[in-house]
Backbone of each chain as ProteinMPNN parsed JSONL, in Angstrom:
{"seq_chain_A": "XXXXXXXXXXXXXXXXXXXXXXXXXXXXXXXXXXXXXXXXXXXXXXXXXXXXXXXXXXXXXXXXXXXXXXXXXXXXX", "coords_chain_A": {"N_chain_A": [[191.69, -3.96, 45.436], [188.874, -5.125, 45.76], [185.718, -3.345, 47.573], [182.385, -4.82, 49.092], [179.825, -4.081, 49.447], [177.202, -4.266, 52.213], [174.165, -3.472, 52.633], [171.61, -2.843, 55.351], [169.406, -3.183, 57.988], [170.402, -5.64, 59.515], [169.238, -7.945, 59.319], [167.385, -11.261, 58.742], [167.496, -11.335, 55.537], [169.211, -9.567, 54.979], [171.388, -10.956, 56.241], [171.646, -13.026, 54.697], [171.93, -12.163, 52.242], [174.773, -11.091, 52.577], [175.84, -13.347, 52.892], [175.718, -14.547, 50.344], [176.89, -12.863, 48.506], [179.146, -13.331, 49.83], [180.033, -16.103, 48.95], [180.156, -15.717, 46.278], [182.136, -13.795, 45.441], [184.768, -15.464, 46.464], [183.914, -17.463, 45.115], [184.684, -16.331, 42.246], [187.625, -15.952, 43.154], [188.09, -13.004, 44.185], [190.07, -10.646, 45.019], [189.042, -8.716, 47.798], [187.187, -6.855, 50.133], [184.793, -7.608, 52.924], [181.845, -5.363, 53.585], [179.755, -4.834, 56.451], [176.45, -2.311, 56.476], [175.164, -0.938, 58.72], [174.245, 0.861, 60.208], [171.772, 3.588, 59.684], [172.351, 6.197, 59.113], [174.649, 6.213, 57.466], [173.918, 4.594, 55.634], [171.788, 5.96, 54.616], [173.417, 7.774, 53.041], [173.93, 6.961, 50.954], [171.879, 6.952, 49.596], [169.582, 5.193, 49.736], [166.584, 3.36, 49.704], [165.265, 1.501, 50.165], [166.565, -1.965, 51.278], [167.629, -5.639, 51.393], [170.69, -4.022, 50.554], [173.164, -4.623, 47.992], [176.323, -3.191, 47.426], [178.657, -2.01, 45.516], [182.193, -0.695, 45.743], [180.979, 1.482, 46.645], [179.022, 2.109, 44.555], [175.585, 1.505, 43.945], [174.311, -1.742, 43.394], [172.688, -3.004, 43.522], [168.827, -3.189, 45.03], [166.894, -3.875, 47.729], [166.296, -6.493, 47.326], [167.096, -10.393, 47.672], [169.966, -11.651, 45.883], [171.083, -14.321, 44.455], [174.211, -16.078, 44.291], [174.81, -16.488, 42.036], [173.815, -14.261, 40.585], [175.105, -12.184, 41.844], [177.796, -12.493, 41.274], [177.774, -11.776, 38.153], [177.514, -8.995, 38.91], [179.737, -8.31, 40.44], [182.302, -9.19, 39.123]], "CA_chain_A": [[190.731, -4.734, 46.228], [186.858, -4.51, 46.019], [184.787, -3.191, 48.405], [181.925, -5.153, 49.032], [179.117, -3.122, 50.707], [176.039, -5.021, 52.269], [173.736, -2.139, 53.124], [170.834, -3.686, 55.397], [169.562, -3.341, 59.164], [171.256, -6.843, 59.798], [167.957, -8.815, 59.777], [167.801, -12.364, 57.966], [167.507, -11.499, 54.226], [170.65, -8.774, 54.548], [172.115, -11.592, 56.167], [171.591, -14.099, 53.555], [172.959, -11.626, 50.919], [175.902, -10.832, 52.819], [176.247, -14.814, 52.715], [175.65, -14.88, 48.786], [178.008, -12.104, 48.214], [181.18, -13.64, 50.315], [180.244, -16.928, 48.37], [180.275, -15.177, 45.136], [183.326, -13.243, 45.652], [185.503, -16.647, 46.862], [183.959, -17.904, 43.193], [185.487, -15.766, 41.778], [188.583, -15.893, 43.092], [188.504, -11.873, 44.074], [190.699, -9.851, 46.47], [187.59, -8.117, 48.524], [186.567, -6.456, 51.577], [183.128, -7.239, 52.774], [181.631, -4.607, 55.16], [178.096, -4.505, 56.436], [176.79, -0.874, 56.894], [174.067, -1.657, 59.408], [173.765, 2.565, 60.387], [170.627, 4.607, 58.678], [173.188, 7.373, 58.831], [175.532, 5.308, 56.64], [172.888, 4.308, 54.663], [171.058, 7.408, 53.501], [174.371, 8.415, 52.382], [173.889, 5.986, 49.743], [170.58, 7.336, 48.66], [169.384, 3.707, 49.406], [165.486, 3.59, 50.738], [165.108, -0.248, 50.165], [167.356, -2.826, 52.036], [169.227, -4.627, 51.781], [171.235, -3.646, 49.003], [174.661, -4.954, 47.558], [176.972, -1.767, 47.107], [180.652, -1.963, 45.15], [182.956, 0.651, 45.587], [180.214, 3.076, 46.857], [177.974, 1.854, 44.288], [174.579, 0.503, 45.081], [174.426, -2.489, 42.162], [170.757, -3.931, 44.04], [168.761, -2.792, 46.052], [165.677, -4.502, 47.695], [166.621, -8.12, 46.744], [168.253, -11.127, 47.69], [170.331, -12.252, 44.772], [171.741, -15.629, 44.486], [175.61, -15.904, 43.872], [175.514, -16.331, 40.263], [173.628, -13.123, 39.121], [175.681, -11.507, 42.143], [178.992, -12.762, 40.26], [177.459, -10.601, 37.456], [177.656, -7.998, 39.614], [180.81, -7.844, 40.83], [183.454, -9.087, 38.692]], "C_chain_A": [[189.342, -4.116, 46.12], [185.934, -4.202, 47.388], [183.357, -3.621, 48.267], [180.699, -4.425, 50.264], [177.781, -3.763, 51.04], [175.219, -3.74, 53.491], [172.358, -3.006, 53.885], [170.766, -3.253, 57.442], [170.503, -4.827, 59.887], [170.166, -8.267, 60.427], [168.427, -10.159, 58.382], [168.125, -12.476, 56.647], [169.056, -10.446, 53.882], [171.572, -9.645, 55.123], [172.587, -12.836, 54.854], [172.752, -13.781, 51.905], [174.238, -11.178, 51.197], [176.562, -12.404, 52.469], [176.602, -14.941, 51.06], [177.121, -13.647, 48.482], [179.753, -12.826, 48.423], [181.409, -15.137, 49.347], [180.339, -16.603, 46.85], [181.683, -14.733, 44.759], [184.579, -14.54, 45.711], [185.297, -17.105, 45.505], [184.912, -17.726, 42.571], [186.932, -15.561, 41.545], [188.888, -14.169, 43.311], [189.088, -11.602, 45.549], [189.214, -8.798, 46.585], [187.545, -7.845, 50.037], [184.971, -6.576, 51.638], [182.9, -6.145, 54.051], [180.265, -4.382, 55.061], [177.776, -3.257, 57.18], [175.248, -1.149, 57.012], [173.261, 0.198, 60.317], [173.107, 3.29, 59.394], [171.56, 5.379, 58.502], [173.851, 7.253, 57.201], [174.424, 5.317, 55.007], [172.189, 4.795, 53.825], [171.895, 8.142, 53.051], [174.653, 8.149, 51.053], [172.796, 6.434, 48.86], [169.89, 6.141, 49.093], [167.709, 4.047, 50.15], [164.709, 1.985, 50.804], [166.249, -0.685, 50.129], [166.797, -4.074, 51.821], [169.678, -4.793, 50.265], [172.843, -4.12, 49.418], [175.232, -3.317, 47.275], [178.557, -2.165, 46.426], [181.22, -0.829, 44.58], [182.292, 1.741, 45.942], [179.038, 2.719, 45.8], [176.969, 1.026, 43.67], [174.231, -0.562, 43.082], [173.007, -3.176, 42.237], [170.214, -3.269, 45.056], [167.058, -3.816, 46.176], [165.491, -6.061, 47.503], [167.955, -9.235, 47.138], [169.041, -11.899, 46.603], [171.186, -13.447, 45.08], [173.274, -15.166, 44.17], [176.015, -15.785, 42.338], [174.459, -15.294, 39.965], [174.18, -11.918, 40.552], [177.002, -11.123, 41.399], [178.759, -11.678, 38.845], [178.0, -9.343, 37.364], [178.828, -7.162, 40.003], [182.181, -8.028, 40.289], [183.375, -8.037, 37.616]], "O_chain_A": [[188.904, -2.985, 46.334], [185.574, -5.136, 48.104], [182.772, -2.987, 47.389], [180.763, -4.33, 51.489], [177.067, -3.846, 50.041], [175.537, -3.335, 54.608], [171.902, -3.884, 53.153], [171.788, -3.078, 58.106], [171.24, -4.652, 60.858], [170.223, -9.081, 61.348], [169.289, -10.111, 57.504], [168.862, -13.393, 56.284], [169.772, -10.532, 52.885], [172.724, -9.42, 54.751], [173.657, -13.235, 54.394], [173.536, -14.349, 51.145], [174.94, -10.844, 50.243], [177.627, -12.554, 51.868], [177.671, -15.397, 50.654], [178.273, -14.031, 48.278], [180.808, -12.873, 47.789], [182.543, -15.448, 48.983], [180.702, -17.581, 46.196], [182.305, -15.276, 43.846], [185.391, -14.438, 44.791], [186.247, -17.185, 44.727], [185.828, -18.496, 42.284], [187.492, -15.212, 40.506], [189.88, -13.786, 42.691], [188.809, -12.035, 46.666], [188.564, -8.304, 45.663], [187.863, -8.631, 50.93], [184.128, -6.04, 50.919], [183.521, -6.078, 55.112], [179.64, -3.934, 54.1], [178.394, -2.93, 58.193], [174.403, -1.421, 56.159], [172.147, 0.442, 60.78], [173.676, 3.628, 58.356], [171.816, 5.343, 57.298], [173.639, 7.912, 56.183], [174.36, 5.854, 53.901], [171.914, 4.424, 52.684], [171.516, 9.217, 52.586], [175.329, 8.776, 50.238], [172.786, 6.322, 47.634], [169.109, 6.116, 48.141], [167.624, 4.891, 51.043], [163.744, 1.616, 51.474], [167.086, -0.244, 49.343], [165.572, -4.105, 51.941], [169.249, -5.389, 49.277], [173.479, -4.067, 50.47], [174.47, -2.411, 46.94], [179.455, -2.618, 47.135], [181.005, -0.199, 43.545], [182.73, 2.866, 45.705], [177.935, 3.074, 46.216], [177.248, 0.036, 42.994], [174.017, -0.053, 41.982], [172.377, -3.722, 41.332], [170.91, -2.773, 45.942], [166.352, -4.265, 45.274], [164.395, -6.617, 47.583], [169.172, -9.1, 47.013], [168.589, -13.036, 46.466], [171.975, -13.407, 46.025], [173.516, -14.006, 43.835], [176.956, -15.299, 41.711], [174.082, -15.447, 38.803], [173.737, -10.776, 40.423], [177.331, -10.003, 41.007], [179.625, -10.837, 38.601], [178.601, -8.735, 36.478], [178.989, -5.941, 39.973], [183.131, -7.357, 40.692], [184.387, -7.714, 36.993]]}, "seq_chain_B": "XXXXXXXXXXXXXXXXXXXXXXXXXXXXXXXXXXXXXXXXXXXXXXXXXXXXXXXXXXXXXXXXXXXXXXXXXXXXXXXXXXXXXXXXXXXXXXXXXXXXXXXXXXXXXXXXXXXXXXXXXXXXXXXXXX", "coords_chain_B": {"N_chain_B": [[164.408, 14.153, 50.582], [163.569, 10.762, 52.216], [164.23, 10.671, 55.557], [163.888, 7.393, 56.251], [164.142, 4.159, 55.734], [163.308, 1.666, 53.94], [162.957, -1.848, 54.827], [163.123, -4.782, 53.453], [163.436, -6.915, 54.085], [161.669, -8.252, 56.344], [160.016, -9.646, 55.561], [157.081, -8.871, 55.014], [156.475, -7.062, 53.619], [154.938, -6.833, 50.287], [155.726, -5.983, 47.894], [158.091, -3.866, 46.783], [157.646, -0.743, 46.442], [157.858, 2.608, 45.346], [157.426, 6.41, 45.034], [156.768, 8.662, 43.516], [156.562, 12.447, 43.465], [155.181, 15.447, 41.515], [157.516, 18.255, 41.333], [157.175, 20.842, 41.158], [155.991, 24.16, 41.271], [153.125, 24.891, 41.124], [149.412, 24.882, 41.932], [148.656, 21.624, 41.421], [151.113, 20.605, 41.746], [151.864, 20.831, 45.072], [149.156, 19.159, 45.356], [149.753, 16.813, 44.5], [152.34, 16.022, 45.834], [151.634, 16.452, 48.748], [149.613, 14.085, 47.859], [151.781, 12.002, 47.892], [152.404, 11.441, 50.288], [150.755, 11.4, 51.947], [150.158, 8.492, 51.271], [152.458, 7.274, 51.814], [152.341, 7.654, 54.1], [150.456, 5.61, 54.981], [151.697, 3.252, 54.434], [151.665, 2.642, 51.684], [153.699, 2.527, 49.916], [157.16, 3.972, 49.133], [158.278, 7.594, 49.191], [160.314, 8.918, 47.423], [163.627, 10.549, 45.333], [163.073, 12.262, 42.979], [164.164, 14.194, 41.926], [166.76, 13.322, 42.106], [166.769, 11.508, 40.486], [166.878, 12.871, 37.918], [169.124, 14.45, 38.304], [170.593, 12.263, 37.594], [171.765, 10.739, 39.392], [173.683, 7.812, 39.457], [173.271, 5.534, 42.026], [170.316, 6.174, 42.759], [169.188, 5.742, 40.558], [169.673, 2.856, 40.015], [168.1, 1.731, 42.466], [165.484, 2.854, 41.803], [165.029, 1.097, 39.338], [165.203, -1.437, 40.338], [163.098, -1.448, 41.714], [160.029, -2.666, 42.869], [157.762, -1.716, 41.508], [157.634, 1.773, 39.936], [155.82, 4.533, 41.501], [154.535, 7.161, 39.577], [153.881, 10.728, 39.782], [152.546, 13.142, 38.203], [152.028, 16.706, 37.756], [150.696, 18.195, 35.522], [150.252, 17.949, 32.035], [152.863, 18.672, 31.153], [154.059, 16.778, 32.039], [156.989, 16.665, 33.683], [158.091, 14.471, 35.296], [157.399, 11.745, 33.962], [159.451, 12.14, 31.811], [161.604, 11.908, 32.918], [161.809, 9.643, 33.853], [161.056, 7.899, 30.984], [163.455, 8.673, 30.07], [165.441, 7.737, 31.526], [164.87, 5.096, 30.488], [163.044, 3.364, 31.83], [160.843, 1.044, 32.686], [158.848, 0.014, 34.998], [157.09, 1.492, 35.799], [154.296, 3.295, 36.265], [151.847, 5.795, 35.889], [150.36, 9.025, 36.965], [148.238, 12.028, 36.647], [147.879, 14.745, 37.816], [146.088, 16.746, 36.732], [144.359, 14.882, 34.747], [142.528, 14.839, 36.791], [140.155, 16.096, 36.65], [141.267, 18.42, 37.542], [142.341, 22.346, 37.933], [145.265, 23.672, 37.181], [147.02, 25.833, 38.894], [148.104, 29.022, 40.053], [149.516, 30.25, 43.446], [147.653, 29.709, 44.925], [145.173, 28.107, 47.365], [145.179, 24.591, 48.452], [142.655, 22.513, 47.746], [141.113, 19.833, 50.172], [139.802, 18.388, 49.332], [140.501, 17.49, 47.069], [143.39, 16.712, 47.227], [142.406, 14.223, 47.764], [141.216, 13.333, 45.882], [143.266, 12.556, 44.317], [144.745, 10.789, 45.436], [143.294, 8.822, 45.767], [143.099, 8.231, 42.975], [145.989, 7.226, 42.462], [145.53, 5.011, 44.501], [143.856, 3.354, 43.233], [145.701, 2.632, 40.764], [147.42, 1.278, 41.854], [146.236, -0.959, 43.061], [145.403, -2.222, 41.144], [147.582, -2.93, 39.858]], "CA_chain_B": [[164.42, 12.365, 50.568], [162.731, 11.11, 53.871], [165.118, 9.806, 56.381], [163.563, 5.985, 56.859], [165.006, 2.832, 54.88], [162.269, 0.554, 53.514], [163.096, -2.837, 54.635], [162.095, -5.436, 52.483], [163.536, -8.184, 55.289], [160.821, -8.76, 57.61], [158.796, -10.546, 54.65], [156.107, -8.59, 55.471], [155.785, -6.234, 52.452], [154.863, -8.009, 48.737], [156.54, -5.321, 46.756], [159.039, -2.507, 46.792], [156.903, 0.774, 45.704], [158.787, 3.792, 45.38], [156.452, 7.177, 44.698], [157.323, 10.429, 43.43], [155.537, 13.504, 43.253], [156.017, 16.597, 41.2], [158.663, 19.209, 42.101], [156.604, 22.589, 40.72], [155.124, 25.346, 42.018], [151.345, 25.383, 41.116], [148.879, 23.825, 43.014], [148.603, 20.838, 41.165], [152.321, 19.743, 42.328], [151.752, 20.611, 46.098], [148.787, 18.258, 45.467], [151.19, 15.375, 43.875], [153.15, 15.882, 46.715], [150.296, 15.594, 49.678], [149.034, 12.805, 47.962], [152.38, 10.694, 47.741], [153.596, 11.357, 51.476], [149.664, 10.502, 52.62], [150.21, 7.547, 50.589], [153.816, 6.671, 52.249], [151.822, 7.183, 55.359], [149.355, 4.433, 55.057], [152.407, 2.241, 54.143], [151.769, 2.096, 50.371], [154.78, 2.71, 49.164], [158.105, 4.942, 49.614], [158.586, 8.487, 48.964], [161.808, 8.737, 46.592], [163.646, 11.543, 45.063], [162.383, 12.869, 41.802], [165.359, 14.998, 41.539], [168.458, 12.431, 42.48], [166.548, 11.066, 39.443], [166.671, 13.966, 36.876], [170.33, 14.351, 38.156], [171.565, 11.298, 36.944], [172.823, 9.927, 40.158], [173.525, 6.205, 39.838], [172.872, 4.824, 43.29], [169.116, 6.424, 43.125], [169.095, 5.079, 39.459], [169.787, 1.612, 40.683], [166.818, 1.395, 42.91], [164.431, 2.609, 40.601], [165.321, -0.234, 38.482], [165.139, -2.597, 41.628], [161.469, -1.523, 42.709], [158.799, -3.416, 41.819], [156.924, -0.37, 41.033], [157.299, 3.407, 40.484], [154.405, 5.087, 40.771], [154.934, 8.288, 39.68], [152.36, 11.638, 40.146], [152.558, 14.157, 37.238], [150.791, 17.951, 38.05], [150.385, 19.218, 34.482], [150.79, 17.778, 31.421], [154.358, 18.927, 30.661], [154.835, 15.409, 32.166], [158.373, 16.286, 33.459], [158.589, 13.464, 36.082], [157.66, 10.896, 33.134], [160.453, 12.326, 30.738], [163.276, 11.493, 33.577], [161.756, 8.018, 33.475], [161.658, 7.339, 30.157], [165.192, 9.271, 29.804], [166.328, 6.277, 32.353], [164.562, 4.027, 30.063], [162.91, 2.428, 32.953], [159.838, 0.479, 31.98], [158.872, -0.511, 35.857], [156.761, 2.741, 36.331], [152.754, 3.716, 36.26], [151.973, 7.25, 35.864], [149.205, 9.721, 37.592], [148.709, 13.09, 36.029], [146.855, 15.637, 38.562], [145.307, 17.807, 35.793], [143.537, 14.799, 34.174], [141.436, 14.475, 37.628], [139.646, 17.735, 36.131], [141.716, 19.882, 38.497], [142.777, 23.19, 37.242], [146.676, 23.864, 37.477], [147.053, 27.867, 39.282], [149.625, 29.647, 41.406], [149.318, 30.88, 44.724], [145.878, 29.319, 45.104], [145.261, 26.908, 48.73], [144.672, 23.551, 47.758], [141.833, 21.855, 48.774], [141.721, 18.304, 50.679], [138.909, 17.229, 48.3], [141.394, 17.418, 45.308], [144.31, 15.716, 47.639], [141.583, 12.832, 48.443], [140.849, 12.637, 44.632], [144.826, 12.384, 43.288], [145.056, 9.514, 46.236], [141.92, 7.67, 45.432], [143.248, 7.698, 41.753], [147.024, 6.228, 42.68], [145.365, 3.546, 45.247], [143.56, 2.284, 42.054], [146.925, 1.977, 40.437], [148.385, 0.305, 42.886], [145.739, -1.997, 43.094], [145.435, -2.884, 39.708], [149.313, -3.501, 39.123]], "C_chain_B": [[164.353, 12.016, 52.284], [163.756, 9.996, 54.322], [164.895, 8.431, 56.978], [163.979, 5.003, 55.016], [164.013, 1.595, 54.889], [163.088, -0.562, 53.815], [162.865, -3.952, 54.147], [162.445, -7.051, 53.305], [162.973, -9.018, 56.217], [159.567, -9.603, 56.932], [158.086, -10.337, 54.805], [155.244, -7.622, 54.266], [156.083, -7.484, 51.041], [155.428, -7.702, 47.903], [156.767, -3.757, 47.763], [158.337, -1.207, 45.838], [157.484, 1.875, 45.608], [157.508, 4.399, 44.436], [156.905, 8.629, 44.65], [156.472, 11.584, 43.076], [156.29, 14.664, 42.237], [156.548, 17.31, 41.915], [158.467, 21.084, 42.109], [155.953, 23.432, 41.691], [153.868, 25.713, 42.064], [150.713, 24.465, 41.966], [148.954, 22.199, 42.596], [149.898, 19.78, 41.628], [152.642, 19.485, 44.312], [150.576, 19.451, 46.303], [149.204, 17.057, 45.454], [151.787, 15.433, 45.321], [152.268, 15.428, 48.71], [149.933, 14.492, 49.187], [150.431, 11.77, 47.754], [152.573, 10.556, 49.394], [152.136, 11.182, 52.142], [149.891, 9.026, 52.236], [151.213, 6.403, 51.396], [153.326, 6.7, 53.72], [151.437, 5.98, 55.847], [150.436, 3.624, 54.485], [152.211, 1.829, 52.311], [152.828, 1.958, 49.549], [155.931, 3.868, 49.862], [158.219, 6.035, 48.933], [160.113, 8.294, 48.629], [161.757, 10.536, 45.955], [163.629, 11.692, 43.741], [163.995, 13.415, 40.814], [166.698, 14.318, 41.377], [168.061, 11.883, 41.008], [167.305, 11.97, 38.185], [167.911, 14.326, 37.242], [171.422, 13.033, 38.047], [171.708, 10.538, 38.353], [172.881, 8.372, 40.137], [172.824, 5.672, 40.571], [170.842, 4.848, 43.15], [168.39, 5.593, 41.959], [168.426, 3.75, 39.581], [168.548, 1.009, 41.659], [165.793, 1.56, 42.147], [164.033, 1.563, 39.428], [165.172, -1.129, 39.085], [163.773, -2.587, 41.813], [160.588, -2.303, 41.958], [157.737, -2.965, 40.9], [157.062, 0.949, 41.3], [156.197, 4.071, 39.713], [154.571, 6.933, 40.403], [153.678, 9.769, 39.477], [153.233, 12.699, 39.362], [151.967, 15.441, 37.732], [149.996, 17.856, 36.925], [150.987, 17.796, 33.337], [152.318, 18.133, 30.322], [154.894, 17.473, 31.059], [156.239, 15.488, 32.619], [159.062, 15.331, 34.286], [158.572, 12.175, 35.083], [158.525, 11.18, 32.089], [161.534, 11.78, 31.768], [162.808, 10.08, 33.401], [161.904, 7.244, 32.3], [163.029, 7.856, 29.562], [165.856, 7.99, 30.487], [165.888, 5.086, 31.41], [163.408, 2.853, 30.924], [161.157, 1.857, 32.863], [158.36, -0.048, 33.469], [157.401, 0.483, 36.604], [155.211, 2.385, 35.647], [152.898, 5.386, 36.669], [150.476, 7.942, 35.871], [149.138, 10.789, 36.862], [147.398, 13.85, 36.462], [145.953, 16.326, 37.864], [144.23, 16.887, 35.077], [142.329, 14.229, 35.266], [140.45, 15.252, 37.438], [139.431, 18.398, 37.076], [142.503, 20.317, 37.698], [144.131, 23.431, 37.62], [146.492, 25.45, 37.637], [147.691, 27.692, 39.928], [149.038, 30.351, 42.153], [147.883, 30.45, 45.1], [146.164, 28.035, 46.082], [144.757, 25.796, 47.937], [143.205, 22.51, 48.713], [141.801, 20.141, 48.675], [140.719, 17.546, 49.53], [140.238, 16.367, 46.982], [142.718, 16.309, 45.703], [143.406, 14.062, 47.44], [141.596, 12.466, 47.141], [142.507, 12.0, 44.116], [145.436, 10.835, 44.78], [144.61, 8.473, 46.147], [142.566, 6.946, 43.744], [144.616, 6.472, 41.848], [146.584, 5.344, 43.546], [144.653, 2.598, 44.104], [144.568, 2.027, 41.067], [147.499, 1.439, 40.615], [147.488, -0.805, 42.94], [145.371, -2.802, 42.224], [146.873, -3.525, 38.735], [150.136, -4.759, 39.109]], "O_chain_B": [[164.821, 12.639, 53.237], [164.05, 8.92, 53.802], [165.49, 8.129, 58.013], [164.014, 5.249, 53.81], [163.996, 0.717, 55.753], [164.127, -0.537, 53.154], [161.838, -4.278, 54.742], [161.804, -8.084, 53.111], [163.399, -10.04, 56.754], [158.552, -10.053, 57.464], [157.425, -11.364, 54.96], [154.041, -7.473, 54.05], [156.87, -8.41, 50.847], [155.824, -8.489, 47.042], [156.234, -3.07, 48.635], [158.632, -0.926, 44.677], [157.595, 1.935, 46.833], [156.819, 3.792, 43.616], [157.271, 9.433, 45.508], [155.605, 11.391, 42.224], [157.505, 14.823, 42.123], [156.305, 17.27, 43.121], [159.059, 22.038, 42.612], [155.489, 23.15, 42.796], [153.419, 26.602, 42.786], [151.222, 23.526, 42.577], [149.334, 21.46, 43.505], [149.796, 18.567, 41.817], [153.26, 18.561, 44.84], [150.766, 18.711, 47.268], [149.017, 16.272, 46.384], [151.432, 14.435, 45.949], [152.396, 14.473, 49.476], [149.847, 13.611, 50.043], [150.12, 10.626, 47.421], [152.925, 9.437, 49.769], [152.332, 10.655, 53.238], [149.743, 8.285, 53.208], [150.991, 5.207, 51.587], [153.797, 5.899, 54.527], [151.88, 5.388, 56.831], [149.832, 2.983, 53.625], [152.637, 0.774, 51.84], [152.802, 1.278, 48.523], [155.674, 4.511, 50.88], [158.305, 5.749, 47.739], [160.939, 7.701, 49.323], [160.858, 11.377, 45.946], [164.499, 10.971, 43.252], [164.55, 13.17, 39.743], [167.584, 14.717, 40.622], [169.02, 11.781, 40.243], [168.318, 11.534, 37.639], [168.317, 14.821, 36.19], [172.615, 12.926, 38.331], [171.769, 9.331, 38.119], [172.085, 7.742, 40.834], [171.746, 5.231, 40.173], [170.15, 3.854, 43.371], [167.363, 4.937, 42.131], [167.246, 3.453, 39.395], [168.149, -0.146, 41.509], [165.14, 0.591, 41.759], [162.966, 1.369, 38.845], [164.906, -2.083, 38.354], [163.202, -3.647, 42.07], [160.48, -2.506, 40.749], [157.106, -3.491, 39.984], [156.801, 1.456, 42.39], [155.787, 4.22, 38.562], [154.723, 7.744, 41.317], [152.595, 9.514, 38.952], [154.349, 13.07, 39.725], [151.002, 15.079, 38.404], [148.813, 17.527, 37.02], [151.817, 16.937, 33.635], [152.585, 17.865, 29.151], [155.922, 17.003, 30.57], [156.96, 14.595, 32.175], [160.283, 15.188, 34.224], [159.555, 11.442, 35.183], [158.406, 10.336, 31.202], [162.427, 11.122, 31.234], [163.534, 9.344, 32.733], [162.577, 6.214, 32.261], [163.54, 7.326, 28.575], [166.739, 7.343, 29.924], [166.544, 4.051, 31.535], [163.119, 1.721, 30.536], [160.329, 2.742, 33.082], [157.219, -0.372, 33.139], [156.849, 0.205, 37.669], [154.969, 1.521, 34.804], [153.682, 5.983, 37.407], [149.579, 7.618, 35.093], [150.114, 10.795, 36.111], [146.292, 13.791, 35.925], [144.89, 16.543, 38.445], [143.219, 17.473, 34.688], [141.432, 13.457, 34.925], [139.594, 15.064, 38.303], [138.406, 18.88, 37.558], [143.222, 19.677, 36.931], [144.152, 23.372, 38.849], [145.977, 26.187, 36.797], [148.04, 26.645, 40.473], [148.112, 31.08, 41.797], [147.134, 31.252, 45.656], [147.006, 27.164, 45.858], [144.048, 25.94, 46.941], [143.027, 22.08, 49.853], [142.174, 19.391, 47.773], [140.873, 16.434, 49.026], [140.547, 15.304, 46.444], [143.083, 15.389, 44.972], [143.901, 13.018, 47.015], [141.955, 11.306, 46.943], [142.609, 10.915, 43.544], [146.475, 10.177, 44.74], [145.137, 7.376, 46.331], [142.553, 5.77, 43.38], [144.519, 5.292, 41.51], [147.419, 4.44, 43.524], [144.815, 1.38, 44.042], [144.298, 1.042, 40.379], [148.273, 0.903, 39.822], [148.112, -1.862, 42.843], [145.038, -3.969, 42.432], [147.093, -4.134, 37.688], [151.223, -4.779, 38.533]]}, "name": "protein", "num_of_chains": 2, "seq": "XXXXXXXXXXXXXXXXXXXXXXXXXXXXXXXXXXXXXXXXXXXXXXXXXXXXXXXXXXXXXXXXXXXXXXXXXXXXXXXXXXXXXXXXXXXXXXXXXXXXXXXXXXXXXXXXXXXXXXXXXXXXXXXXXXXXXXXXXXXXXXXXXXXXXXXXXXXXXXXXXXXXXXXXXXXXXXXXXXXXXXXXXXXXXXXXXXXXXXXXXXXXXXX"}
């Protein structure tokens, strides 16, 4: 199963890409966990200093950008 | 690496800046380094790590490749903050280089604010020209 990591205070555009992600993923057809990691703590564990960022498996695949579903799909299968 | 998380959510910034300073010991790199984290003051951009760079790490990788711009601040011409960049390949970058402000690179010598003001003045005309 994939871990799907949506790194992001939980404001509209890390929502949006949490949206594009779960619709990407369902595309796909993948077994997936999404989890949004909405703690700076969390977050600077990542290295990450622009939000919000896609993350799989631990690592960060975007950062700074909302990506549509098809160049997330890219991304994650 | 400074404990705040650029948000790029509140549609308020136009671009993702990421700014690195040298990592040396002469004056010319404590200058680089005053002038990026004045810089990250005044909101121009984010202080990033130089080093997460020059050790490979993915994740830090990955943003650098994401930003809209790294500006990056040289001391000396040894250039070794623009060798990790073009070692990443990363094409995304503008590059400062403290020594050709005609300041002298020395050790153990105080730095003065003129010389910060000049290596700030030079990256705000980079930034504003990009």
């Amino acid at each position: 199963m994939k871990k799907l990591q949506i790194l992001g205070p939980g404001c509209p555009k890390c929502r949006a890409l949490a949206a594009n992600t779960e619709a990407a993923a369902k595309a796909l057809g993948l077994e997936y966990e999404l989890v949004k990691v909405t703690d700076i703590t969390e977050m600077m564990k990542f290295g990450v200093m622009m939000t919000p960022c896609l993350a799989v498996d631990g690592v960060v695949k975007s950062a700074g950008k909302v990506l549509s579903p098809d160049e997330i799909k890219k991304l994650i299968q | 690496m400074a404990g705040q998380t650029s948000c790029c959510c509140s549609g308020t910034k136009s671009k993702n800046v990421l700014l690195y300073a040298c990592s040396g010991g002469a004056n010319v790199a404590e200058m680089s380094d005053r002038a990026a984290r004045q810089l990250m003051r005044e909101k121009a951009g984010m202080m990033f790590c130089l080093a997460g760079l020059g050790a490979d790490l993915p994740n830090m990788i990955q943003q650098a490749k994401d930003a809209d711009l790294n500006l990056v601040i040289d001391g000396c011409p040894i250039d070794c903050a623009r060798k990790i960049f073009e070692r990443h390949g990363l094409k995304n970058v503008q590059y400062v280089r403290v020594t050709d402000l005609g300041i002298e690179k020395k050790k153990g010598v105080p730095v003065a604010e003129a010389d910060v003001a000049k290596v700030v003045a030079r990256c705000k005309q980079v930034l504003c020209t990009t």
